[in-house]
N, C-alpha and C positions, 0 to 999 in steps of 0.2 A: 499766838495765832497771827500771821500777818496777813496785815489789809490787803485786799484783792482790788486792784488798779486797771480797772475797766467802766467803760461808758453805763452798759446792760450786764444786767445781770437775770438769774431764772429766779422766779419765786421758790422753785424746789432751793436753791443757792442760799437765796436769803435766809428761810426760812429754819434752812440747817445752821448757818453760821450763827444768825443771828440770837438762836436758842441758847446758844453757847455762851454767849454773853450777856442778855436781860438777863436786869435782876428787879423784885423778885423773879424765883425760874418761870421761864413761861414754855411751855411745849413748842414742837416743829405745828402741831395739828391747828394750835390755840390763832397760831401767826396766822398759819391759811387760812383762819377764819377771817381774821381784820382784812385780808388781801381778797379773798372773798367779797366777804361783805362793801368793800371803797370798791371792788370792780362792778358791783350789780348797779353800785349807786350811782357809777361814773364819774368817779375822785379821780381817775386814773385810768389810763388804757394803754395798749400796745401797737406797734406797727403793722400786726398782720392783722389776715380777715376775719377775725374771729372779734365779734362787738357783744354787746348782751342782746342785741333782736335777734342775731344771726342764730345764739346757741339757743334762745329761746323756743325761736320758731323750728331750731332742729328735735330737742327735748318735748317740744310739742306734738311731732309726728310721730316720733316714736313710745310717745304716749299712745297715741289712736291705735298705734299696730301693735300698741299691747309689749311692745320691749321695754316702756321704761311704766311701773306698776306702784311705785311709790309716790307720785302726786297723783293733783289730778287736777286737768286742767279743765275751767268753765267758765261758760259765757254768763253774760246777764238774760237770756232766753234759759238758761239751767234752772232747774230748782235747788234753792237754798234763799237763804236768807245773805242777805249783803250784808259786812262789817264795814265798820269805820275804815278800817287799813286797807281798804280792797279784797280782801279774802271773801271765802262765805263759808256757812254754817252748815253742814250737810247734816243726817240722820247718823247716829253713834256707829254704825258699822266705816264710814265714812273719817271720821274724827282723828284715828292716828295717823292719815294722810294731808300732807298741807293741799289747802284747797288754790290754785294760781288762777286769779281772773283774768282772762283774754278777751280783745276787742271784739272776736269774730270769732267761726269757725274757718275762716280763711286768712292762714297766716301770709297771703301776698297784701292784705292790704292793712297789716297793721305799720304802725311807724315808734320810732323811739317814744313820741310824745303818749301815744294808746297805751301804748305797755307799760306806765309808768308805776301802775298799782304791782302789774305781774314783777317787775324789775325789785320791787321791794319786799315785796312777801320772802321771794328768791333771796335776795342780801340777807333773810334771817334765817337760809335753810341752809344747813350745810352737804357740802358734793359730799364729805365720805359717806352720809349715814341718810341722806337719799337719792343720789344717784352719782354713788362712785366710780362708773366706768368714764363720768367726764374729769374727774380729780386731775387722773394726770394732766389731761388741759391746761388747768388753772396752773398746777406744778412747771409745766413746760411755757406756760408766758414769761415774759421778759421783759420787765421794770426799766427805765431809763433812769440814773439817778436824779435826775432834776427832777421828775414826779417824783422819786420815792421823799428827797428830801421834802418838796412841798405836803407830799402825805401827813409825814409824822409832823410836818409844822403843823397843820391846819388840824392834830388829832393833841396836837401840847406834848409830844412826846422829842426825846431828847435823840440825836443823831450818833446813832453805835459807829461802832471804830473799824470794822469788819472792811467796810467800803472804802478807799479812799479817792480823792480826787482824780478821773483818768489822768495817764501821765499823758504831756504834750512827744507828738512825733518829733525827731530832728527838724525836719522839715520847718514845724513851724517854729520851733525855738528861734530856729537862723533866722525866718521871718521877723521874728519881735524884738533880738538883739539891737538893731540899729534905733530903736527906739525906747529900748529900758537898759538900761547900768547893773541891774539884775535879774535873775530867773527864779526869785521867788514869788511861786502862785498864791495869787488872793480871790478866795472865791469870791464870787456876786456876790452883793450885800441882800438883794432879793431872798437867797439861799442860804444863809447863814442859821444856824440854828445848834445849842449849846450842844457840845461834847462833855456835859460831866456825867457822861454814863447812861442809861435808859432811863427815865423816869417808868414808875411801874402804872401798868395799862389801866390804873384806877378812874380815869379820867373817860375811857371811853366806856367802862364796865359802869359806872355812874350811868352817863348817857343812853346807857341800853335798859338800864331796870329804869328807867324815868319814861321812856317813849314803852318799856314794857304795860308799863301804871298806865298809861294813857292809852293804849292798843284793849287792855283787859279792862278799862274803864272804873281804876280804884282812883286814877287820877281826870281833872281835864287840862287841857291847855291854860286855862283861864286859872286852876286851881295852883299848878306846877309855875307859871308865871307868877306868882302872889303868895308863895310859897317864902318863907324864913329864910335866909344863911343857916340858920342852926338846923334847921329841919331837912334842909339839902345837905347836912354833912353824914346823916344817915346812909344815902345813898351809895354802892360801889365799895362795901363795905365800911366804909367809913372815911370818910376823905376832907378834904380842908377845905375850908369857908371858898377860896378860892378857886379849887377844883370844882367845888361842887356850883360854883357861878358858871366856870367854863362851861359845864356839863349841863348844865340847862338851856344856856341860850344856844349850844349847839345840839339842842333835843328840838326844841322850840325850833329852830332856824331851820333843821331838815326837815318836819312838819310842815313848817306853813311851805317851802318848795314840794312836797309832795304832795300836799294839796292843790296848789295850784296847777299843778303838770295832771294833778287829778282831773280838776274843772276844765282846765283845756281839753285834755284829752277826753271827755265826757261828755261835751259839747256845750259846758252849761257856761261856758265865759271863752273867747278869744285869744288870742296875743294881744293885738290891739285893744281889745276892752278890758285887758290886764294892764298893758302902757299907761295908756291915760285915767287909770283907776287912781284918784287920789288920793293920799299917804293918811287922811282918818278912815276912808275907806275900806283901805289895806290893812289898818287896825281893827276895824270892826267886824269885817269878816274874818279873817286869818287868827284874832285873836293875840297877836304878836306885837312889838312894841312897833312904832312908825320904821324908827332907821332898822331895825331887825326886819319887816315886811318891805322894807324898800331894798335891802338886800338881796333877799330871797327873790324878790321880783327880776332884777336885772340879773342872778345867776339862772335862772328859768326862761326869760326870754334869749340871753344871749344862746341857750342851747338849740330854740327855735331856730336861732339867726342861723348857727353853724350846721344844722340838721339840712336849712334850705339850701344854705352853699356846697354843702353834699350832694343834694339830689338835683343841681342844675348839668 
């Protein structure tokens, strides 16, 4: 199978190729899930106009007009009971529908930061099997490789062969001859990330039964934090002392960010009274370690910053 030598790619592209060669096998369906899931969460995005408030707020109308009948979306004026994760609790007739909490009944005035509970519930629901007329969507966006690469860095997974670096136009080679003695490419050391084959997706399947424990409340923050090496290798079917470190603090680290994007968006804390919230602070509410909460902080505010340079 030879590498495909392009900038962009489609996730329907990837998705196919890239089945081909993960091992263990992983499905074309399994991949749109993770592609899925890093799009709701905003790991990643594309060039066009399609953001996660845009499809939100489009699957939200067509909820009211009764075309889309598999969620359902409500306010905090609805009856149910609030969960932890943003969701709510409705009456058993109710129950085999995910429940998506919205800022309002009016989707002109919500913003990325409101929607941040609906944006998550969403990252755990999948297009085919509730609402598969948007799949192709997701199929037809278009990955840049420098996101894809920083994806599977930031997920511990290893750089498939399917892709290779785009090749340089004539144009610019002539360009860079009078200043290199050769034309062999070396990517950004930023971008670098191991080719000895896929590492198998145990690493994020860990991370999802750990935030599951904690969403179902067999686990807490505080408990999954204070938790053994040995006891974390349980997780993801079984995985190494080390995976199962990854796969906490990055259970722990999307937490305390969704938390926070919670309290913002809920009115119950600022930007600026997140800023200047001191690093015991940040521990004591968030529950997470300081440099783990100081992290989280500055990736939550800096999307503040970029949301407002949007909207000027």
């Amino acid at each position: 199978m030879l590498p495909i030598w392009k900038d962009k790619l489609s996730i329907e592209k990837i998705t196919d190729r890239w089945s081909q060669e993960i091992q263990p096998p992983t499905s074309r369906e399994e991949l749109q899930d993770f592609f899925e899931t890093a799009w709701w969460r905003r790991l990643w995005k594309t060039d066009g106009p399609l953001t996660p408030l845009v499809l939100l707020k489009s699957m939200y109308r067509s909820a009211r007009e009764r075309d889309l009948t598999t969620l359902v979306f409500v306010t905090k004026e609805d009856e149910g009971i609030e969960l932890a994760d943003g969701g709510l609790l409705f009456d058993a007739n109710e129950l085999e529908r995910p429940a998506i909490l919205v800022p309002s009944n009016d989707p002109e005035t919500w913003t990325e930061a409101s929607c941040a509970a609906a944006f998550e519930v969403l990252s755990r629901t999948r297009s085919r099997k509730y609402y598969p007329d948007r799949t192709i969507q997701f199929l037809m966006m278009e990955i840049d490789r420098h996101q894809f690469v920083r994806l599977l860095a930031a997920h511990g997974l290893d750089l498939p062969t399917f892709w290779g670096l785009p090749i340089e136009k004539p144009s610019e080679l002539h360009e860079k001859a009078p200043n290199s003695t050769h034309r062999k490419q070396v990517p950004p050391t930023c971008l670098e990330v191991r080719k000895r084959g896929v590492k198998p997706v145990k690493l994020e399947k860990a991370k999802q039964e750990m935030r599951r424990d904690i969403q179902e409340r067999r686990q807490t923050v505080a408990s999954l934090r204070a938790m053994r090496e040995k006891e974390l290798q349980d997780y993801g079917g079984g995985v190494s002392r080390d995976t199962g470190r990854k796969a906490r603090a990055a259970a722990l680290s999307e937490i305390a960010e969704e938390t926070m994007r919670r309290d913002i968006g809920e009115g119950r804390l600022t930007p600026t009274g997140l800023r200047e919230m001191l690093e015991k602070e940040l521990e004591e509410r968030y529950g997470v370690s300081r440099d783990m909460a100081r992290k989280a902080r500055d990736v939550v505010l800096s999307e503040f910053v970029e949301e407002s340079n949007r909207d000027k």
